[in-house]
DSSP file (Angstrom, degrees, kcal/mol; ACC not computed):
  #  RESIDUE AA STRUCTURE BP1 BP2  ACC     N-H-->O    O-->H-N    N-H-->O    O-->H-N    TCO  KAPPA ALPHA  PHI   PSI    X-CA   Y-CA   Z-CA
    1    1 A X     >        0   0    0      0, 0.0     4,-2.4     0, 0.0     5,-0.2   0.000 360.0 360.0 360.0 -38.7   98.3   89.5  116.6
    2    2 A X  H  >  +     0   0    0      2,-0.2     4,-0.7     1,-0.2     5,-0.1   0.924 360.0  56.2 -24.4 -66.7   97.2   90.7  119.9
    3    3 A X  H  4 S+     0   0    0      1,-0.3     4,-0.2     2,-0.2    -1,-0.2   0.794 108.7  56.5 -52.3 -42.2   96.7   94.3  118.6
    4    4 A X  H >4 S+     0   0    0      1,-0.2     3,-1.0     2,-0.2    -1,-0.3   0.872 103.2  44.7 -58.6 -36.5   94.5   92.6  116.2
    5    5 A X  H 3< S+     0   0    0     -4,-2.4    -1,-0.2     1,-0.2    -2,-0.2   0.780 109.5  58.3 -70.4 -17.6   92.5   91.1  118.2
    6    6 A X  T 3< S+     0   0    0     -4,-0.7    -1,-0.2    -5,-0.2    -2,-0.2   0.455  84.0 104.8 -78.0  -5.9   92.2   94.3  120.3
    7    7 A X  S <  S-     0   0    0     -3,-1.0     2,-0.4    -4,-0.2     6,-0.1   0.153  84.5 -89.7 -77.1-177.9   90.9   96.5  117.2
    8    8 A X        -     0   0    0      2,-0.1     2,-2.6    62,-0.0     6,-0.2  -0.862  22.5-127.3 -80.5 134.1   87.2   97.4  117.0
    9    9 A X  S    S+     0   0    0     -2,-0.4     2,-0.3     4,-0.2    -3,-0.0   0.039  75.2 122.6 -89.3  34.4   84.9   95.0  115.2
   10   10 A X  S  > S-     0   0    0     -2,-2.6     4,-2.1     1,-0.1     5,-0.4  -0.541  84.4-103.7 -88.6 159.1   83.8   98.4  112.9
   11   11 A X  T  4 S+     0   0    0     -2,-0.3    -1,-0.1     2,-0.2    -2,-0.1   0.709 126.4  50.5 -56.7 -16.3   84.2   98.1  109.5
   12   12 A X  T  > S+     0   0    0      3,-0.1     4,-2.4     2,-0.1     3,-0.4   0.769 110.6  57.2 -85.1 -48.1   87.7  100.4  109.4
   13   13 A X  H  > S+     0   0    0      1,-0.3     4,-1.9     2,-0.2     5,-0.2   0.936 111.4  44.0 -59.5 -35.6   89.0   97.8  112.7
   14   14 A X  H  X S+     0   0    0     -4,-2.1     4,-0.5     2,-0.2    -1,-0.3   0.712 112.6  47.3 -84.5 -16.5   88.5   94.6  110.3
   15   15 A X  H >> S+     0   0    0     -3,-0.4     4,-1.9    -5,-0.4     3,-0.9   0.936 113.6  46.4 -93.2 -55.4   89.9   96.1  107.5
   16   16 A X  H 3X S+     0   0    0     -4,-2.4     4,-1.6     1,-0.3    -2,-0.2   0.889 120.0  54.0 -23.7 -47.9   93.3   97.4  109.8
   17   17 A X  H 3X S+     0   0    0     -4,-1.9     4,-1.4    -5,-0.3    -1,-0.3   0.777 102.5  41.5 -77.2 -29.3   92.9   94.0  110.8
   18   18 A X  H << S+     0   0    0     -3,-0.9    -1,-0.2    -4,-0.5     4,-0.2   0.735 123.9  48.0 -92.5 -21.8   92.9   91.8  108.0
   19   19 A X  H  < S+     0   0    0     -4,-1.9    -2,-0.2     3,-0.1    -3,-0.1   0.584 113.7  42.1-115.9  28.5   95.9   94.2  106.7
   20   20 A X  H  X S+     0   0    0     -4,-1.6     4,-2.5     2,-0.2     5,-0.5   0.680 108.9  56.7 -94.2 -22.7   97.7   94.3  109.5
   21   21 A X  T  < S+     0   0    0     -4,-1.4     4,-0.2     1,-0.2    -3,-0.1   0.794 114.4  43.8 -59.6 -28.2   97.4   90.6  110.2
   22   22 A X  T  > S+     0   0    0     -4,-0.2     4,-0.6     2,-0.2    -1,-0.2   0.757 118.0  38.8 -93.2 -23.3   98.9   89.9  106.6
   23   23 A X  H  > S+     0   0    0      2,-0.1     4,-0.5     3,-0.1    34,-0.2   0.738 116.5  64.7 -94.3 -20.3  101.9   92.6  106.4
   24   24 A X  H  < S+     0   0    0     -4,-2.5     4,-0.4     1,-0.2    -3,-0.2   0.767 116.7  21.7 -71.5 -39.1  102.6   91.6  110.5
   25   25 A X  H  > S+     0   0    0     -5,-0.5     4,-1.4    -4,-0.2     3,-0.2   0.835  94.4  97.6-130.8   5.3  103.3   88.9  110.2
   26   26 A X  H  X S+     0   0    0     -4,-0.6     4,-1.7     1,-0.2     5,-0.2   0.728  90.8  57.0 -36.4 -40.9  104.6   88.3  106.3
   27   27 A X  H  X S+     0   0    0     -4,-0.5     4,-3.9    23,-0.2    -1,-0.2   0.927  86.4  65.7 -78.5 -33.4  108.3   88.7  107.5
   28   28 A X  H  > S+     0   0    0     -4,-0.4     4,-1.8    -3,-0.2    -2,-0.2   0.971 111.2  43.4 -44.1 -46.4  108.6   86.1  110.0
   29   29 A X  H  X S+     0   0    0     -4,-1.4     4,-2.1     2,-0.2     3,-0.3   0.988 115.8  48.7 -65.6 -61.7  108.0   83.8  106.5
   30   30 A X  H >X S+     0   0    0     -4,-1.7     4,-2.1     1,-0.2     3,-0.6   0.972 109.2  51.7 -28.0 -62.3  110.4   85.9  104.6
   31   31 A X  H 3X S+     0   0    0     -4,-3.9     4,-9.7     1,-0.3    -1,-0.2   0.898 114.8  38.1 -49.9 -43.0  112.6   85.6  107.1
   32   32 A X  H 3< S+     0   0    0     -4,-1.8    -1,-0.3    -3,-0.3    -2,-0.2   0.823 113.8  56.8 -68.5 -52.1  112.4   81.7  107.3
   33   33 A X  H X< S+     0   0    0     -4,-2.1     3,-2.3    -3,-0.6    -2,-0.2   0.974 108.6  51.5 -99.7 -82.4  112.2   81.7  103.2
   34   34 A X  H >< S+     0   0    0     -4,-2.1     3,-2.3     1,-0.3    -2,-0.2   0.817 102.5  57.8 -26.4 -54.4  116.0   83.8  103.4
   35   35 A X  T 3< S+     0   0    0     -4,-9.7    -1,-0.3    -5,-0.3    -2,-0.2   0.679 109.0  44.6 -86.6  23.8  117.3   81.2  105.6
   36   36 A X  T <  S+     0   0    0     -3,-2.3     2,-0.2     7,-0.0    -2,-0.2   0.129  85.8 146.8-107.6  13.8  116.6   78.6  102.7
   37   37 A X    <   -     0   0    0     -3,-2.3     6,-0.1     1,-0.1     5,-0.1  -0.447  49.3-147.5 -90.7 148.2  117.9   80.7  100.2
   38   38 A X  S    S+     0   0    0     -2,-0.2     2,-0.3     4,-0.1    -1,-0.1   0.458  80.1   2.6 -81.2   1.3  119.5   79.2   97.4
   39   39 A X  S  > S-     0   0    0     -5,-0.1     4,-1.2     0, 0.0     5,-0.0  -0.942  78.6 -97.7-166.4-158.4  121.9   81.9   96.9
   40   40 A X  T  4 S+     0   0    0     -2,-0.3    60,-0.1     2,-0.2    -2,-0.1  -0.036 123.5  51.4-110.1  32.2  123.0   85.5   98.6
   41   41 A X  T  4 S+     0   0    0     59,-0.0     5,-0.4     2,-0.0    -1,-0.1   0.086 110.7  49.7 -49.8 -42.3  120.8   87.4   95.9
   42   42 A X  T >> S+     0   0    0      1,-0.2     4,-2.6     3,-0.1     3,-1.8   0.983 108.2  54.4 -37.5 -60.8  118.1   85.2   96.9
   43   43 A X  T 3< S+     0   0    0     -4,-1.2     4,-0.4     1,-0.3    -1,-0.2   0.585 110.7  41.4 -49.7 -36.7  118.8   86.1  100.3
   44   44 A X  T 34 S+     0   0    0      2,-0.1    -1,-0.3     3,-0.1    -2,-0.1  -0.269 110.2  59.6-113.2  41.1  118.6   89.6   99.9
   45   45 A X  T X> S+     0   0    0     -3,-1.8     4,-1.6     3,-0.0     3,-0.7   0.273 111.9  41.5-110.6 -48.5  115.5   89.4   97.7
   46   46 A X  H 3X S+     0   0    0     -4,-2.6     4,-0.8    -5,-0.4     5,-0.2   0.820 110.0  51.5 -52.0 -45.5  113.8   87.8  100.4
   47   47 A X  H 3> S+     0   0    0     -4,-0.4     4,-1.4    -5,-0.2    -1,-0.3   0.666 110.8  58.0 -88.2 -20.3  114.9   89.7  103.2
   48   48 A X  H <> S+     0   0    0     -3,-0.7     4,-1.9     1,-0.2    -2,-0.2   0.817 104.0  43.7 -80.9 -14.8  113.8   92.7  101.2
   49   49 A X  H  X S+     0   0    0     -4,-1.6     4,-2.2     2,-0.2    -2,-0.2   0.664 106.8  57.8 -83.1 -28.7  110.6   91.9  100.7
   50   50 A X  H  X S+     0   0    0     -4,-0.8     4,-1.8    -5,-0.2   -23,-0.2   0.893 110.5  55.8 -64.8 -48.3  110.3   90.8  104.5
   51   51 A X  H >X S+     0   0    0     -4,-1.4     4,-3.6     1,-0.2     3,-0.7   0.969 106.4  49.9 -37.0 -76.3  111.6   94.9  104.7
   52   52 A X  H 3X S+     0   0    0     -4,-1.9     4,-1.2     1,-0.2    -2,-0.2   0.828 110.7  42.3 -10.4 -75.5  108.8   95.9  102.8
   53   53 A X  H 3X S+     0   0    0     -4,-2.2     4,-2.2     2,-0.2    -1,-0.2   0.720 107.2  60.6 -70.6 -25.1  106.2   94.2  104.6
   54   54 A X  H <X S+     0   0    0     -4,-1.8     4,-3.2    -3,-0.7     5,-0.4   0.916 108.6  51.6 -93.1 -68.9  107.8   95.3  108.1
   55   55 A X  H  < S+     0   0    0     -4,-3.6     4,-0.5     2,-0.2    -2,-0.2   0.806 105.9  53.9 -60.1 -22.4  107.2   99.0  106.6
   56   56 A X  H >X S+     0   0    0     -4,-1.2     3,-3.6    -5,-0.2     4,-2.4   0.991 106.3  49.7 -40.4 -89.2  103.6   98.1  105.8
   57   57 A X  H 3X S+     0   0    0     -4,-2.2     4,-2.4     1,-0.3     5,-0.2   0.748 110.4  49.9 -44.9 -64.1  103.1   97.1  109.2
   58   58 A X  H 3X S+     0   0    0     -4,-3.2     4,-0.8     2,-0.3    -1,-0.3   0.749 112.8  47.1 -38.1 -28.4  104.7  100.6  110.8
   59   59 A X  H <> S+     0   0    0     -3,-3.6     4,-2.2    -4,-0.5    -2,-0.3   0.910 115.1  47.2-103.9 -35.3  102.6  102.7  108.6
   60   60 A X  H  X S+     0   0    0     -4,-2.4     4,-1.3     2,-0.2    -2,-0.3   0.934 112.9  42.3 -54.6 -51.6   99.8  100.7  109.5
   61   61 A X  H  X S+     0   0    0     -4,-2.4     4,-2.1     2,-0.2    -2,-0.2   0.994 118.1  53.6 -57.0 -71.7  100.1  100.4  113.5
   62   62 A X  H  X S+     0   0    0     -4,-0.8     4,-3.7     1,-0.3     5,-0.3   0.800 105.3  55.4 -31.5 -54.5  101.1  104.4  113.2
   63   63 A X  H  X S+     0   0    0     -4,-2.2     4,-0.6     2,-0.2    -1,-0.3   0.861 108.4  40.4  -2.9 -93.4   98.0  104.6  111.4
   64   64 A X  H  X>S+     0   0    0     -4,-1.3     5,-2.4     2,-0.2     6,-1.0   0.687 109.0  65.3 -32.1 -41.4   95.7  103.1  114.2
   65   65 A X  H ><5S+     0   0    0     -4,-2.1     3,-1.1     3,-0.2     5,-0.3   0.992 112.4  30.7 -47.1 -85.0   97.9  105.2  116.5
   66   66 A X  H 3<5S+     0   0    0     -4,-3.7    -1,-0.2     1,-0.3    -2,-0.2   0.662 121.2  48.6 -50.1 -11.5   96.4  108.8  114.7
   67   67 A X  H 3<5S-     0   0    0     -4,-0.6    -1,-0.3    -5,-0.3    -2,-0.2   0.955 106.1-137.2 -94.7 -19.6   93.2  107.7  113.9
   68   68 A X  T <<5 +     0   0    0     -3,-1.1    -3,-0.2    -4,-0.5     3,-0.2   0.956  45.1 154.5 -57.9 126.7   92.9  106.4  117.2
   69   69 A X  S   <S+     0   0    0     -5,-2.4     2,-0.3     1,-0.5    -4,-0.1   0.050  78.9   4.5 -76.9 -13.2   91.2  102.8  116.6
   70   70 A X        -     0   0    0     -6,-1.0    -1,-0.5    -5,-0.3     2,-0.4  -0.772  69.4-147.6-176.4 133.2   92.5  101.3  119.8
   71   71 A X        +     0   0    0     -2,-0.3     2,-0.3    -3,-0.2    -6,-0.0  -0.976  41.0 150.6 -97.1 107.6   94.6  103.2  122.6
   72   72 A X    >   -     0   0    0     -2,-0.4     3,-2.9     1,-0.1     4,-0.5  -0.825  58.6-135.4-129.6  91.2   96.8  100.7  123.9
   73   73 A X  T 3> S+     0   0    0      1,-0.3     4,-1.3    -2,-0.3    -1,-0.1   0.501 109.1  60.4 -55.6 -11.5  100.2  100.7  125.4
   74   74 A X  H 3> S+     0   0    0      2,-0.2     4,-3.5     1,-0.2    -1,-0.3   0.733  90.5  64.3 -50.7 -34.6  100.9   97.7  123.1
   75   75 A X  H <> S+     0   0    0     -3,-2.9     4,-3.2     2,-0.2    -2,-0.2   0.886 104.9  46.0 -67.9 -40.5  100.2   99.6  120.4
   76   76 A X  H  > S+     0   0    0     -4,-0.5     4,-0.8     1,-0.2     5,-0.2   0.963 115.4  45.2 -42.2 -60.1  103.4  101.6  121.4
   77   77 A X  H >X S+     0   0    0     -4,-1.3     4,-3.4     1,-0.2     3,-1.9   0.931 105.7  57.9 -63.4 -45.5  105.4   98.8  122.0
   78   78 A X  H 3X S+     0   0    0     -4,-3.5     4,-2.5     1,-0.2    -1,-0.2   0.853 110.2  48.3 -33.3 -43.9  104.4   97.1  118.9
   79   79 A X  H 3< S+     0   0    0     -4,-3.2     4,-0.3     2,-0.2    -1,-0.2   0.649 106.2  52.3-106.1  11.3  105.7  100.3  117.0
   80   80 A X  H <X S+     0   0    0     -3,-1.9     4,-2.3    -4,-0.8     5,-0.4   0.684 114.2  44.0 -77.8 -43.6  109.0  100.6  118.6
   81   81 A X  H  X S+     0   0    0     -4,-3.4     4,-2.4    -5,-0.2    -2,-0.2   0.949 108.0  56.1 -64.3 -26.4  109.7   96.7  117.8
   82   82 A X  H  X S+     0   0    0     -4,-2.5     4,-1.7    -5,-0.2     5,-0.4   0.998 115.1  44.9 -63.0 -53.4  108.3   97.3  114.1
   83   83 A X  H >> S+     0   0    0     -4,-0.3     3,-3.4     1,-0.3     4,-2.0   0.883 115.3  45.0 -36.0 -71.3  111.4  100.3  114.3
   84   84 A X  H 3X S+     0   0    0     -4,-2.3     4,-4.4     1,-0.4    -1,-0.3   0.759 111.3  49.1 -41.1 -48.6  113.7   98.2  115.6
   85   85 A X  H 3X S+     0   0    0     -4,-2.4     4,-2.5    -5,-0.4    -1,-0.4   0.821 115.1  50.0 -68.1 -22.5  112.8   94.9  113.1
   86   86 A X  H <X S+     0   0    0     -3,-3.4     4,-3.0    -4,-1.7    -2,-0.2   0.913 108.5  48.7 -62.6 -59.0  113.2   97.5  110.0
   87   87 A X  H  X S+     0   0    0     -4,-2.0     4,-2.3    -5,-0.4    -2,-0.2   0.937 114.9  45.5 -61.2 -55.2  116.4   98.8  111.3
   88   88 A X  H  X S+     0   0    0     -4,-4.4     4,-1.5     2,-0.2     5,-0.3   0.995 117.2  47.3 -56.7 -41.0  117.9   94.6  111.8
   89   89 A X  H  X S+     0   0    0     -4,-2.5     4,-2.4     1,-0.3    -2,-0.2   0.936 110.7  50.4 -77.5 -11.3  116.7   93.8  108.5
   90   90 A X  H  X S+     0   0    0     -4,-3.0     4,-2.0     2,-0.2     3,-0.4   0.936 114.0  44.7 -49.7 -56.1  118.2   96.9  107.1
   91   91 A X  H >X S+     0   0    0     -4,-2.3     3,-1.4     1,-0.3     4,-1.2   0.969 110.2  51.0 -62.2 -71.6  121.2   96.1  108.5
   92   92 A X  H 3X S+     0   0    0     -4,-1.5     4,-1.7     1,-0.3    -1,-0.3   0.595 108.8  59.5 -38.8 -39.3  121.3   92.3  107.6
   93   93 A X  H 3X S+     0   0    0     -4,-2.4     4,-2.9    -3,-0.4    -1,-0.3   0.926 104.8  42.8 -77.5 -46.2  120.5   93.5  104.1
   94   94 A X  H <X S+     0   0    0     -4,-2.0     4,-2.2    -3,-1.4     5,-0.2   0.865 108.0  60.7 -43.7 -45.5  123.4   95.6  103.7
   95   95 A X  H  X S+     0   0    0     -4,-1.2     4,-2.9     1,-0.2     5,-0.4   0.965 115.9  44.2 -39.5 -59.1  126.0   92.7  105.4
   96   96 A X  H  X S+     0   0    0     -4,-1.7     4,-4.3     2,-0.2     5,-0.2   0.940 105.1  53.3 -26.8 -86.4  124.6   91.0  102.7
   97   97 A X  H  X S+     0   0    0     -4,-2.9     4,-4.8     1,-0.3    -1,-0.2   0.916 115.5  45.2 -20.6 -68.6  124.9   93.5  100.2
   98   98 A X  H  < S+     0   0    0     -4,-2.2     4,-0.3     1,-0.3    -1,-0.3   0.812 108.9  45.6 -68.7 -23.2  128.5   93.7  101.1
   99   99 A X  H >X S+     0   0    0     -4,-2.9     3,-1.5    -5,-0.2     4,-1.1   0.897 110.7  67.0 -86.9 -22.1  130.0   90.0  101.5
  100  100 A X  H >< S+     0   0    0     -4,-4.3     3,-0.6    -5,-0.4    -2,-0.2   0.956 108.2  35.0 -49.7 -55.9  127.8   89.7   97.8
  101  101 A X  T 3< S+     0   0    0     -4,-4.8    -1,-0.4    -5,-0.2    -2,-0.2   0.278 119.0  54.7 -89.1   9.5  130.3   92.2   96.3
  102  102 A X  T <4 S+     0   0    0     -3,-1.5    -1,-0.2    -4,-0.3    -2,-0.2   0.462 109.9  47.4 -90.8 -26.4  133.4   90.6   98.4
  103  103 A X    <<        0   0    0     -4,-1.1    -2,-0.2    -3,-0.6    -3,-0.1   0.595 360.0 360.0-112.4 -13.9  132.6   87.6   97.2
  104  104 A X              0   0    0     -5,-0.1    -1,-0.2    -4,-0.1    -2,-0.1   0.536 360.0 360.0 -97.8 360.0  132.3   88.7   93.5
């Protein structure tokens, strides 16, 4: 959200911004949605879709990165943790994956 606020008020920064603001932060709710889910396909419907949006958000901050719209050492950090959240929910989805078929 920061990054958003840091963007340029051009017509290309408000559009970065209005779809980074919505794919940025669209997994935290996934996530939240997964730990209510009513079964372990839920759970890894949920969590994929949180996945999904997480890759949004990488190819969007990368995006900004080349074009440059904002040089920012946030932006960096912002698009190591996007790695990093890809990579848990990746993982988590597989765990998943795997007690699903354990369990069938």
């Amino acid at each position: 959200m920061k990054i958003v606020d840091l963007l340029p008020r051009t017509y290309t920064g408000q559009h970065f911004a209005k779809q980074l603001i919505r794919s940025g932060t669209s997994p935290s709710f996934q996530y939240g949605e997964a730990q209510a889910a009513e079964s372990r396909k839920d759970f890894i419907h949920k969590l994929k879709i949180g996945q999904k949006e997480l890759k949004e958000t990488f190819i969007c901050l990368t995006l900004i990165k080349k074009h440059p719209l904002l040089s920012d050492p946030l932006l960096d950090t912002a698009i190591s943790e996007c790695d990093q959240l890809i990579a848990i929910f990746f993982k988590s989805i597989s765990t998943a994956k795997i007690n699903q078929r354990e369990n069938n």
